[in-house]
N, C-alpha and C positions, 0 to 999 in steps of 0.2 A: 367599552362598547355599551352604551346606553340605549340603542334605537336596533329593533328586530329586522335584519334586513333580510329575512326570508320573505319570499313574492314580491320585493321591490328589484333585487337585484342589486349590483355591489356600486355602491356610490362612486368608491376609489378605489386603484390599486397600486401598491408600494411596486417600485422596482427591483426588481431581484439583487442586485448590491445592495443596496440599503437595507432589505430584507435579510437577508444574508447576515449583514453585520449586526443587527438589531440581536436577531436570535443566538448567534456567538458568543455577542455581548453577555446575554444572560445567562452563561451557562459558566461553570468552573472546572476543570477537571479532577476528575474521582484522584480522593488523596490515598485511598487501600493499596494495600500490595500483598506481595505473597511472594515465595519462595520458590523455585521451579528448577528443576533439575536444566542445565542447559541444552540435550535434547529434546527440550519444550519447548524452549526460549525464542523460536523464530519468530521475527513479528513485534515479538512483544516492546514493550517500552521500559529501558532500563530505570530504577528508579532509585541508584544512586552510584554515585560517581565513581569509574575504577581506573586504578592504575595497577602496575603492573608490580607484583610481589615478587618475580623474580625474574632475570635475564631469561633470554631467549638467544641464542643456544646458551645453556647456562656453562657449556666446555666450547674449546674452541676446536671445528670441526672444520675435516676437509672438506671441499666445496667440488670437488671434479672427484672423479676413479682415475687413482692415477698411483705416484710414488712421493711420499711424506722426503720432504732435504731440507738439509740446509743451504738456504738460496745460495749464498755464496761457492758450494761447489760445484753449481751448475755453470758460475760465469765463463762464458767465452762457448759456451756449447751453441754448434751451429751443424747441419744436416754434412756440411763438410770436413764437419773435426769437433764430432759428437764426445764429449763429456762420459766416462765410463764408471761407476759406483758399483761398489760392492751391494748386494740383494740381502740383507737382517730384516732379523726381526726386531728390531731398534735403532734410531736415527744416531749415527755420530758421524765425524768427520768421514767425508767419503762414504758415507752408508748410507743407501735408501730403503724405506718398509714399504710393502705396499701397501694400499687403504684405500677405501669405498668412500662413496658420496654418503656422509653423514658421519663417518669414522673420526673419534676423537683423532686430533691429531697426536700423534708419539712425542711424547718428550723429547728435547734438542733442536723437534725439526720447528720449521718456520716458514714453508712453503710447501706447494703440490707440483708436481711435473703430470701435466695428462698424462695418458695413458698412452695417447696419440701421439706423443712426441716423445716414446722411449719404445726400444726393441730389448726383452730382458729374457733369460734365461734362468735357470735354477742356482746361479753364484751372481752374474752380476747385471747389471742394464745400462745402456747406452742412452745418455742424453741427447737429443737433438735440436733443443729449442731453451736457452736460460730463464731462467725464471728469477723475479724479483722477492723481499722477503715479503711475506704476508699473501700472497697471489695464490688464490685459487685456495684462500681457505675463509672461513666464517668465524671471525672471533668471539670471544665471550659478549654478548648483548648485541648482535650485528644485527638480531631482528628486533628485538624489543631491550630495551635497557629498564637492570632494575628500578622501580619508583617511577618510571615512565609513564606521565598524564595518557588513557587510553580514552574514555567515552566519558561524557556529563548525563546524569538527569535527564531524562527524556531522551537517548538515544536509541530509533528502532534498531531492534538487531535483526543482524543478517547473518546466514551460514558461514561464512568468513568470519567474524565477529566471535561469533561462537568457535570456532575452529581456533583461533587464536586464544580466547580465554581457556581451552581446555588447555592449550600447549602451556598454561601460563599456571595449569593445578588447581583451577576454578571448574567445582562441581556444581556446582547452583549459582543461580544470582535473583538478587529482589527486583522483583520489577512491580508495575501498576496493573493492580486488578482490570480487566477487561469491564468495563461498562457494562451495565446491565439495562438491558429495553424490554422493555412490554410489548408484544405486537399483539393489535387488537382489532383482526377486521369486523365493520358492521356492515349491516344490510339483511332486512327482512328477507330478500331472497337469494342469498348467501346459502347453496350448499355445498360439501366435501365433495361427492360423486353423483352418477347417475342423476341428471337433472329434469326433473319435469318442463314441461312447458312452462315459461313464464319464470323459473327456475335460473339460476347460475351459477356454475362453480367457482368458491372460494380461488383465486390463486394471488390478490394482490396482499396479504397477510402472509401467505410463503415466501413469495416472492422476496418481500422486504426482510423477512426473517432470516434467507439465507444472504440477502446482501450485508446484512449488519453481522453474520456470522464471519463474510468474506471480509469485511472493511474491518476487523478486527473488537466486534462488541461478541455477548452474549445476549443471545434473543430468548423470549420465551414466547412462542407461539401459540394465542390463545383461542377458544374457540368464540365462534362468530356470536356477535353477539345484535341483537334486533333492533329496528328503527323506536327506540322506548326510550324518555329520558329517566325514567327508573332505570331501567338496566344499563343504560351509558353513562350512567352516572354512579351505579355499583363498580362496574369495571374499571372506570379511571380510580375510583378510592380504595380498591381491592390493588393495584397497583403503585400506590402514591412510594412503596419502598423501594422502586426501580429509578435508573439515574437518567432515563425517556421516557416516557410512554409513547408510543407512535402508533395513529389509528388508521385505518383508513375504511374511505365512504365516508356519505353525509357530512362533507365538506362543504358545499356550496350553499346556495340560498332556497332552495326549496322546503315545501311543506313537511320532505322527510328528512332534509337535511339538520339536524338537531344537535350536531356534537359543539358547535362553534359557540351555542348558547346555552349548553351544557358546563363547557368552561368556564364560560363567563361569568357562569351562578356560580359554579364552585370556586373561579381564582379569577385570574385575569388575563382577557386575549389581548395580546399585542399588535397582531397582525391577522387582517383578513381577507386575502384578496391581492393577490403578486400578480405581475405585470409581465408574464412568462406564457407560451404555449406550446405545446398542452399542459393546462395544470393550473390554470389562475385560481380557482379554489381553492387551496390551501392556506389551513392558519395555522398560528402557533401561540402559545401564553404560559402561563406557571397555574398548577392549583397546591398549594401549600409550597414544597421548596421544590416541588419534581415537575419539570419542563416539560411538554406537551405537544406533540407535533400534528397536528390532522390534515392526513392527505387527500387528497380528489379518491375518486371509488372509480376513476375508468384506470386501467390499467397502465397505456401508454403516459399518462397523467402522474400514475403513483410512480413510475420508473425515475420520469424526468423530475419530480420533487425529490426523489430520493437520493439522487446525483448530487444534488444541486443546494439541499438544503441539508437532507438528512446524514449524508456523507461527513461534508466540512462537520457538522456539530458533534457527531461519533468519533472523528479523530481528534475535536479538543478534547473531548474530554476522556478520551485514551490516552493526552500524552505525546499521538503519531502525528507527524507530518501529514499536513494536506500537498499531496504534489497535484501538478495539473497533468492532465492527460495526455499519451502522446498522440501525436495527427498525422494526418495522412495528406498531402498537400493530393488534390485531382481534381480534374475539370469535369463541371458540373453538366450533365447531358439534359437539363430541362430548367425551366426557367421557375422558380420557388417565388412564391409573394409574402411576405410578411405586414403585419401593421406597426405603422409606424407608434412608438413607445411601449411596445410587445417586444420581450426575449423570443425569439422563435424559436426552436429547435426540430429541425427537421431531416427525418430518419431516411437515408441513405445505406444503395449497396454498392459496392467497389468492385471495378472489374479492370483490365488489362485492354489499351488499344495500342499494339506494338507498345513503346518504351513510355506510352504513358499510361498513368492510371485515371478513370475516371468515376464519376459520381450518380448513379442513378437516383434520383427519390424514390422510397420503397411506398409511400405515402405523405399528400401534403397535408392532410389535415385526419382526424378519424383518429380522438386522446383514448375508445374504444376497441381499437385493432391492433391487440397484445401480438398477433404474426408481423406487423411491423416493424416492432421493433427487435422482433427474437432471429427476425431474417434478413436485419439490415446488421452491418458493418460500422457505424456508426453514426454519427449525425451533424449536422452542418450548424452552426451555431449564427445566426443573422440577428444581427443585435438591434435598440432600442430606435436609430435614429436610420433605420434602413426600409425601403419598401420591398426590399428582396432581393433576390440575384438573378442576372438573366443568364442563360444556357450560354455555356463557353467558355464562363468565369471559372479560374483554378480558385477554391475554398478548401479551407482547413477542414477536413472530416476527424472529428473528436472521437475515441476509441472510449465509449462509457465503461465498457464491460474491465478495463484494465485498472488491474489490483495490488498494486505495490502492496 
């Protein structure tokens, strides 16, 4: 970017795929790890590959509450000429033990009779139903066998995951450091509380702080810092040791908006100017090797870049899966306009008319009315080559807030 495009306004603007993949592009994922006990581990991305060091059940255990036999002295047992075994405490011909679900099985035997299908007393038990050999028991490795391929490199874990490697005598596992971001809200009239006139409270620097916390990074939340390219230009290089910097405000083209050509001196912007609303302000570029994200300074603006952009780029380089979100199929109650080569995104509340659901717009336009989007359900997604949707159309409502 050689030409100041503050008070001209933005020549072009990239379309949000392209956008999207430009900035991916540039980024690698954090190669640190660390050690974590597996009550830690939820989330995390494993960072390197397990298999299985020993069976699971590593004996071979009954699978019902029943009585341990040898199948074959059950044969021919039927409710009408029930099968009768002596009651031990050890399996031999004609002898049944009793045993719980999970009880090694006794030596000799080789199968379980429910419980349900024997009437027993303190000497012996009546068979009512034969049993084949191996039935109704769990042999050695039935759930995991030893040397058994479990997870690769990069796989998020899940409570499951974790429940199984403990069953497996795994107390720890390596995985990828969490990403580390910078959040950096500016704006001369950025305060914490209590605002004077003219005045506004910080929230689009929290805001993002706790989404990078929820999408799985580490945030540091800094304090606001002023429309000055000295001091925006300290904070990015007080920063350059984080694996993002992420700003928001003084994104767009105005006399205060300063950060996009703050970059520029100190590295280089990629992109400036996405083809998305609310939010086309936003750019991104590198100054030395740490990746740079500047978002819009209206609120509903900072959400929707941060879905959209800042998301995907926190899960490459954690390691995690970007899934897409789930949707809410309902018919739309008002008619939304979009411009045609504009991402729309337009915030929706969901409501119940008998068996179907439908779609209110909570607001069609207003990237400054953060209750928009804190009071909508989600958002209707009208893409690049659409003038809008008219009222009655069933659209996919995008659930942003959902956090795999």
């Amino acid at each position: 970017m050689t030409d100041d495009p503050r008070g001209v306004g933005f020549r072009e603007q990239t379309r949000l795929g392209p956008a999207r993949e430009r900035l991916l592009d540039s980024l690698s994922p954090v190669s640190r790890t660390e050690a974590v006990p597996i009550t830690d581990a939820d989330g995390r991305a494993l960072a390197s590959e397990h298999t299985a060091r020993r069976p699971v059940p590593h004996y071979p255990r009954a699978a019902m509450d029943g009585f341990a036999v040898r199948a074959e002295d059950t044969f021919g047992a039927t409710r009408r000429s029930p099968v009768r075994l002596e009651r031990s405490e050890s399996v031999g011909p004609n002898a049944a033990c009793r045993v719980h679900t999970g009880s090694e099985l006794p030596e000799g035997a080789d199968a379980v009779v429910q419980v349900e299908q024997v009437e027993a007393d303190d000497a012996t038990i009546e068979v009512f139903d034969a049993v084949a050999s191996g039935q109704n028991v769990a042999p050695v490795g039935d759930d995991v066998s030893d040397g058994q391929h479990l997870f690769d490199p990069g796989h998020q874990l899940r409570p499951s995951d974790l429940g199984l490697l403990k069953a497996l005598g795994v107390e720890t596992v390596a995985v990828f450091d969490r990403p580390r971001f910078s959040v950096v809200p500016t704006g001369e009239e950025l305060v914490q509380s209590d605002p004077e006139p003219g005045e506004v409270v910080e929230t689009n620097g929290q805001t993002v702080a706790q989404y990078v916390r929820r999408w799985g990074g580490e945030p540091t939340y800094r304090d606001v810092v002023t429309d000055d390219e000295a001091a925006l230009r300290s904070a990015i290089e007080r920063d350059l040791d984080h694996d993002l910097i992420v700003t928001t405000g003084g994104s767009s083209v105005g006399e205060r908006d300063l950060l996009p050509a703050v970059v520029d001196d100190l590295g280089t912007v990629s992109v400036h100017g996405v083809a998305l609303k609310p939010g086309h302000p936003v750019a991104f570029g590198r100054v030395e090797e740490t990746p740079i994200l500047v978002l819009p300074g209206y609120p509903v603006a900072t959400i929707v870049n941060a879905v959209q952009l800042l998301r995907p780029a926190l899960k490459k380089l954690a390691h995690l899966p970007e899934r897409e979100p789930p949707v809410t199929e309902a018919r739309l109650e008002r008619k939304v306009a979009s411009e045609v080569g504009t991402r729309s995104f337009v915030r929706v509340r969901l409501d119940r008319d008998g068996d179907e659901r439908t779609a209110t717009p909570t607001r069609a336009s207003g990237a400054g009315v953060l209750s928009s989007v804190a009071l909508a359900d989600g958002w209707v997604v009208v893409p690049e080559d659409s003038e809008g949707y008219d009222a009655g159309r069933t659209v996919a409502v995008e659930d942003w807030e959902w956090s795999p």
